[in-house]
C-alpha positions in Angstrom: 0.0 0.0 0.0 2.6 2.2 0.9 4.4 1.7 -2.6 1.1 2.8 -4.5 1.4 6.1 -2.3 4.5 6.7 -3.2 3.9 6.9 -6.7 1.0 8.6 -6.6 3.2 11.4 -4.7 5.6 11.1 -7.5 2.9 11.4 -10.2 1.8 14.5 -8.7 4.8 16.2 -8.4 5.7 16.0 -11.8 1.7 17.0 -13.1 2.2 20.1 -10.5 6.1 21.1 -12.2 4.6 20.5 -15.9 1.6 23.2 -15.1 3.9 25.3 -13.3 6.7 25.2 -15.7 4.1 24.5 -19.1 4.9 28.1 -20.5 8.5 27.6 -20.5 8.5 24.7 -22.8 9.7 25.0 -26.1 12.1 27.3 -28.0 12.3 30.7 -27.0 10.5 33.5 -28.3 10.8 37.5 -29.1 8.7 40.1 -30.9 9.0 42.6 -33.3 7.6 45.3 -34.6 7.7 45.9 -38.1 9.6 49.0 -39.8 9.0 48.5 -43.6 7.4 46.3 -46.2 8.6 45.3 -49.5 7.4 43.4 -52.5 9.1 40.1 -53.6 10.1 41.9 -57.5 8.9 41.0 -60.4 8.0 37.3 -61.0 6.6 37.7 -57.2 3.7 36.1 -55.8 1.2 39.5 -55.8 -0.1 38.0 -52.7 3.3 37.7 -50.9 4.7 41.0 -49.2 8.2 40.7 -47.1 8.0 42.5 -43.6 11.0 44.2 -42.4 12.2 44.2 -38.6 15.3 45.7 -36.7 17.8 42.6 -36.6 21.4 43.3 -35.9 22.4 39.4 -35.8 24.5 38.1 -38.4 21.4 35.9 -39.4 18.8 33.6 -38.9 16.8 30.4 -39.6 14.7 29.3 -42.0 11.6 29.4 -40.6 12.4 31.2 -37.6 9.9 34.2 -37.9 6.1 34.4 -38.1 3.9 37.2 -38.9 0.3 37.8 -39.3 -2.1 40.5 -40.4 -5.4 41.5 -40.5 -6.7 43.1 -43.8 -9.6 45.5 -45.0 -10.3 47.0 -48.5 -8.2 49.4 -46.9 -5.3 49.0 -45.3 -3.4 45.7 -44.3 -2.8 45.7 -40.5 0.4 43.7 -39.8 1.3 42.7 -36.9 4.6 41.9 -34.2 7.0 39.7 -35.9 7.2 36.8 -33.7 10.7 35.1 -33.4 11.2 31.5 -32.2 14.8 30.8 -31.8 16.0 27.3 -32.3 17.2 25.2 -29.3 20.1 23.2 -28.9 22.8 22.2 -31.4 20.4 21.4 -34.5 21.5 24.5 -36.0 20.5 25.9 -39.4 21.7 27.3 -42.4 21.7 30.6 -40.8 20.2 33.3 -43.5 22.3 36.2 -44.7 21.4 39.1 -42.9 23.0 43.3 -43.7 22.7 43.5 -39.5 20.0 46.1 -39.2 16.9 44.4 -41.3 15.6 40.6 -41.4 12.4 39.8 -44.0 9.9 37.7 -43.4 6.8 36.7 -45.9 3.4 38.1 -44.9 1.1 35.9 -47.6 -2.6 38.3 -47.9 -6.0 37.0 -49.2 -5.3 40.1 -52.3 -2.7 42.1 -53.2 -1.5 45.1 -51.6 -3.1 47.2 -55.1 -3.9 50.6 -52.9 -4.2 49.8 -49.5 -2.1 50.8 -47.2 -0.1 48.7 -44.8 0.2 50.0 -41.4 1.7 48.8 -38.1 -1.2 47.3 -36.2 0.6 48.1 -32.4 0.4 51.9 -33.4 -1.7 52.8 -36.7 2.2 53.6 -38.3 2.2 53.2 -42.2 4.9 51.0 -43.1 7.3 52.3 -45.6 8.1 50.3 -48.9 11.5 49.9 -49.9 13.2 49.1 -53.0 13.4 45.5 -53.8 17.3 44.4 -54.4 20.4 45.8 -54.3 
C-alpha cells in the first residue's frame, strides 16, 4: 500500500512542475515590430509582401519568424513579428542578414493594389522599400 502512495506522490509532483513550468517549454520567443514592407520583384507572388524588422544578428533560420495581419479594403494591419529561436545544437543554415533588417513573408488573401499597410501596435504606415540591391 505504501508503494502505490508513493507513486501517486511522485505522479503529482511532476503534473504540478509540468503546469507550473508549461509556458517555459519549447524554443524561445521574441517580438517585433515591423519598420517596412517590400514586394518580392517581379516574378513575385502578388499575394506575398516581405515585412521588415530591426535585426542586428548576423542571421537567422529558415523558418524562424512568423507574422500575421489582418486586412480590409483598406489597409493591411500587420502585426509583431514573432521570433522563435531554435534550441540546442540542431543549427541551421543561418540566412544572410545586412545587420540592421531581417524579412519575413506576410502571404494576404489580395494584393496590396492601394491599401495601405500599417503597423497594427500603433496605426504607423509601413514604408516600402526598393526590392534588391
Amino acid at each position: 500500500m505504501r508503494r502505490w502512495v508513493v507513486i501517486v506522490l511522485a505522479f503529482a509532483v511532476l503534473a504540478a512542475a509540468a503546469v507550473h513550468f508549461g509556458r517555459r517549454v519549447g524554443p524561445p520567443q521574441t517580438r517585433h515590430q515591423p519598420v517596412a514592407i517590400r514586394f518580392l520583384g517581379e516574378g513575385g507572388d502578388p499575394l506575398v509582401i516581405m515585412v521588415g524588422i530591426e535585426w542586428h544578428a548576423d542571421g537567422w533560420c529558415s523558418g524562424q519568424f512568423v507574422v500575421t495581419a489582418a486586412e480590409t479594403s483598406t489597409e493591411v494591419r500587420v502585426f509583431d513579428v514573432v521570433s522563435r529561436t531554435p534550441r540546442g545544437n540542431g543549427g541551421c543554415a543561418g540566412l544572410g542578414s545586412d545587420g540592421r533588417t531581417a524579412w519575413v513573408d506576410l502571404t494576404m488573401s489580395a494584393p496590396l493594389g492601394a491599401r495601405t499597410a500599417v503597423r497594427a501596435a500603433d496605426g504607423h504606415v509601413l514604408p516600402i522599400v526598393k526590392t534588391g540591391p
